[in-house]
C-alpha positions in Angstrom: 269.6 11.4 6.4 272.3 12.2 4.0 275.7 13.0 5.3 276.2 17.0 4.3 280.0 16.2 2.7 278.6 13.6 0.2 275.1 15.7 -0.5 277.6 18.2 -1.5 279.6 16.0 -3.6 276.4 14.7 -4.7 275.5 18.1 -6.4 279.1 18.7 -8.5 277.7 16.2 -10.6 277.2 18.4 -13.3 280.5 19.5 -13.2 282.8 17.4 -15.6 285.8 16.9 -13.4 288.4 14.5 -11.9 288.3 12.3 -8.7 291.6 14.4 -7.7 289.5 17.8 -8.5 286.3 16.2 -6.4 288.4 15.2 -3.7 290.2 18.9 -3.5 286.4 20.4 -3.5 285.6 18.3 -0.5 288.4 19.4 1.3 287.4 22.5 0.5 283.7 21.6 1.8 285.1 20.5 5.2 287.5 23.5 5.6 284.3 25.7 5.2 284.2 26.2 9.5 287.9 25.0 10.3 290.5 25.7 7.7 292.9 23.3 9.2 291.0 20.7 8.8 292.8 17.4 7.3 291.8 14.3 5.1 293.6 11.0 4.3 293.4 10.7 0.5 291.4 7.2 1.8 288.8 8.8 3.6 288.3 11.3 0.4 287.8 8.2 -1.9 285.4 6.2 0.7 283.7 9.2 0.4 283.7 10.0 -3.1 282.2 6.1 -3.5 279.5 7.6 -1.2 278.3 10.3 -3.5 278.1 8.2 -6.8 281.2 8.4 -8.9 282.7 4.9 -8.1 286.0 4.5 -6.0 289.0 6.5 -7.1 292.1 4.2 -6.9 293.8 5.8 -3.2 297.3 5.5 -4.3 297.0 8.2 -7.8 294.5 9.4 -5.5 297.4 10.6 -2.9 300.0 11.2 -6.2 297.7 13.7 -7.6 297.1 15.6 -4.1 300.7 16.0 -3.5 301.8 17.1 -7.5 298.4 19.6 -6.8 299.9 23.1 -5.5 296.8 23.9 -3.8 297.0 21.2 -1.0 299.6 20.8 1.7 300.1 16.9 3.0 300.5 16.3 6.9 302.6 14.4 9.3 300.0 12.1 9.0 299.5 11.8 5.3 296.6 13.8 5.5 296.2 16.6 2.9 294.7 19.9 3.7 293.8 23.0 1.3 296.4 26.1 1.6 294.5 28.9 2.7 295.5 31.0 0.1 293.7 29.0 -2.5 290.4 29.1 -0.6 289.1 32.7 -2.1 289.5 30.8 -5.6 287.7 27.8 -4.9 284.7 29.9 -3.4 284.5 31.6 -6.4 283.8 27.7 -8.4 281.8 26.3 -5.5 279.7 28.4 -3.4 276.7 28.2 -5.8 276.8 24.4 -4.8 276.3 25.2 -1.2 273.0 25.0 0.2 273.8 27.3 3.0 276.3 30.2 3.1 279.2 29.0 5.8 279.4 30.3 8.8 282.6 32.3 9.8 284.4 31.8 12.8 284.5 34.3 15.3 286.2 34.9 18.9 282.8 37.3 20.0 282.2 35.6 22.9 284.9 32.8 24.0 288.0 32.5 22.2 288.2 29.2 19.9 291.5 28.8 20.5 291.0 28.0 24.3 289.2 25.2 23.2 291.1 23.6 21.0 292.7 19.7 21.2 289.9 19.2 23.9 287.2 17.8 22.5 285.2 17.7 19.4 282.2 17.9 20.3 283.0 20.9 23.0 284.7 22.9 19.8 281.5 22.5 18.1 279.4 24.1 20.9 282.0 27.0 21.8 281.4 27.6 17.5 277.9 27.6 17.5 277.8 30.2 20.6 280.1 32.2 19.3 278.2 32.3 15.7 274.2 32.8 17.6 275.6 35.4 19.4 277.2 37.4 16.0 273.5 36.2 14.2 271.5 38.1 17.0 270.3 34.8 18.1 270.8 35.4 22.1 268.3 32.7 23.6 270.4 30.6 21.3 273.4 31.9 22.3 272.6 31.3 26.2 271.1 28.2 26.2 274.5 26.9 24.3 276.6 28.5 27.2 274.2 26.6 29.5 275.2 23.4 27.5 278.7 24.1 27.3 279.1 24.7 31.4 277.0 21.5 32.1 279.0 19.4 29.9 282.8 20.9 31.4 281.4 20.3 34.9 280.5 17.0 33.6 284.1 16.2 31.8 285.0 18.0 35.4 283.8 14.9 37.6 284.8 11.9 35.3 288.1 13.0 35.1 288.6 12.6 38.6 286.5 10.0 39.0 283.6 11.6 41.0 281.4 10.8 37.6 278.3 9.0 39.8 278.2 11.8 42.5 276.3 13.9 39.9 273.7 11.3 38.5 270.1 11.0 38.9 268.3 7.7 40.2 268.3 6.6 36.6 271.9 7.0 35.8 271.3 10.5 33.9 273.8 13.5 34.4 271.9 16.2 36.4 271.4 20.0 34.7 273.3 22.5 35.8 271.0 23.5 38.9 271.9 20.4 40.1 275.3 20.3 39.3 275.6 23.8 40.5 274.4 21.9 44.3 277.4 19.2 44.0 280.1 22.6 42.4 279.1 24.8 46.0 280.1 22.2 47.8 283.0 20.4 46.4 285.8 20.1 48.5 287.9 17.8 46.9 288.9 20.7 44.0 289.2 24.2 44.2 287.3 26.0 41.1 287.9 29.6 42.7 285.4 32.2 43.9 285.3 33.8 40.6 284.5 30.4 38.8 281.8 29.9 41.1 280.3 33.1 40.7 280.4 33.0 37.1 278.7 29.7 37.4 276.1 31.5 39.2 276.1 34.6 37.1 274.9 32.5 34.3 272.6 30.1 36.0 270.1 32.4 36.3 270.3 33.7 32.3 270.4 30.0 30.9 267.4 29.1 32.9 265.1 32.4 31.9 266.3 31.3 27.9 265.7 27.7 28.1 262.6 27.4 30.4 260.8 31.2 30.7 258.2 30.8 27.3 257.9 34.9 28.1 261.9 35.5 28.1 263.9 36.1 25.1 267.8 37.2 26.1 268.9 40.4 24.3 273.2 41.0 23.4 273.2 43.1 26.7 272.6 39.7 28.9 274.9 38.1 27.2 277.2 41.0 27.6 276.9 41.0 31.3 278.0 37.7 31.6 280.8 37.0 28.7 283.6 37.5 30.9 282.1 35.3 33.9 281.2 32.5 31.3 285.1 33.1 30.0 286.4 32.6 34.0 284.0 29.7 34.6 285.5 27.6 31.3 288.7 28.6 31.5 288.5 27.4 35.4 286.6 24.1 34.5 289.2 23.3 31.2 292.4 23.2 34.2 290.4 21.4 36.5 289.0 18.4 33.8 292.6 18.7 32.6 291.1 19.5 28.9 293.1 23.1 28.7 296.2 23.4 26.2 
């Protein structure tokens, strides 16, 4: 399957333009969710080799990001595009996309409690957050299911408790099951509201994910925002993910 950043590359080809203009439309691709997203002027030539062109020599690569006053370098070297320069770029590159981007929103959790924790838990927090402003509530719930189930998870390893909450074949249990080892837990306090909202939800996830005759309208998922927002907040502090 072809990686998304270099299919999009891939389709500028009929552009007539430099490596230093490709690179500053790719960092424009990967800001399309997460404007502060950051590139090394290496990774944007690895992948500029990737789409086709041949690979851009990194050093003029990195002088012709830093002369260009729509990127900002990083501490790291990294370069990212100013936000004030992204309404102009849409304007050239949009008709490239093959889907429109998806905004980032706050609608259900707020992205900035999840931020610096981990990748892949930023991604899901997005995508509920984004179901939930589409109209797409079984989506939206069975996401919220993911996301508990994996903070309980990052819950146990990082205090070691990791095999408690594993089947006879090694796998991590769903969150009825972990819900079972949560009640009980003695060696960490969650709180009474963090258990309930555990609860709360329990119920909702498994009607979405399992019930064929079940679809979830906004008012579930209203009933249970602020529990699911007590419940992760709770489980960040105690898998010592939280900011």
């Amino acid at each position: 399957m072809t990686d998304p950043a270099i299919d999009f590359l891939q389709r500028l080809s009929q552009l007539k333009i430099t490596h230093a203009e490709r690179a500053v439309a790719l960092l424009w691709w990967d800001g399309l969710s997460d404007h502060n997203v950051s590139l090394s002027p290496k990774t944007l030539a690895e992948q500029i080799e990737s789409a086709g062109y041949g690979r851009p020599n990194v050093t003029k690569l990195r002088k012709a990001l830093v002369a260009d006053r729509r990127t900002k370098k990083q501490h790291n070297g990294s370069f990212k595009l100013k936000i004030d320069c992204r309404a102009g770029l849409d304007g050239e590159y949009l008709s490239f996309l093959k889907q429109r981007p998806v905004a980032r929103s706050d609608s259900i959790l707020p992205l900035e409690l999840f931020e610096n924790t981990r990748r892949y838990i930023e991604k899901v927090v997005f995508q509920i957050n984004a179901s939930y402003d589409a109209g797409l509530h079984d989506c939206c719930a069975v996401m919220c299911r993911r996301l508990l189930e994996t903070l309980i998870i990052e819950t146990y390893e990082a205090k070691g408790f990791a095999d408690e909450i594993k089947d006879s074949d090694g796998y991590f249990l769903v969150l009825s099951g972990l819900l079972k080892h949560v009640r009980k837990e003695t060696r960490f306090n969650l709180g009474r509201n963090a258990i309930a909202g555990l609860e709360k939800f329990k119920k909702l996830g498994d009607q979405s994910a399992h019930d064929r005759r079940f679809n979830a309208r906004r008012q579930d998922i209203d009933r249970i925002r602020d529990s699911l927002r007590v419940a992760s907040e709770a489980l960040l502090h105690e898998s010592r993910l939280a900011n």
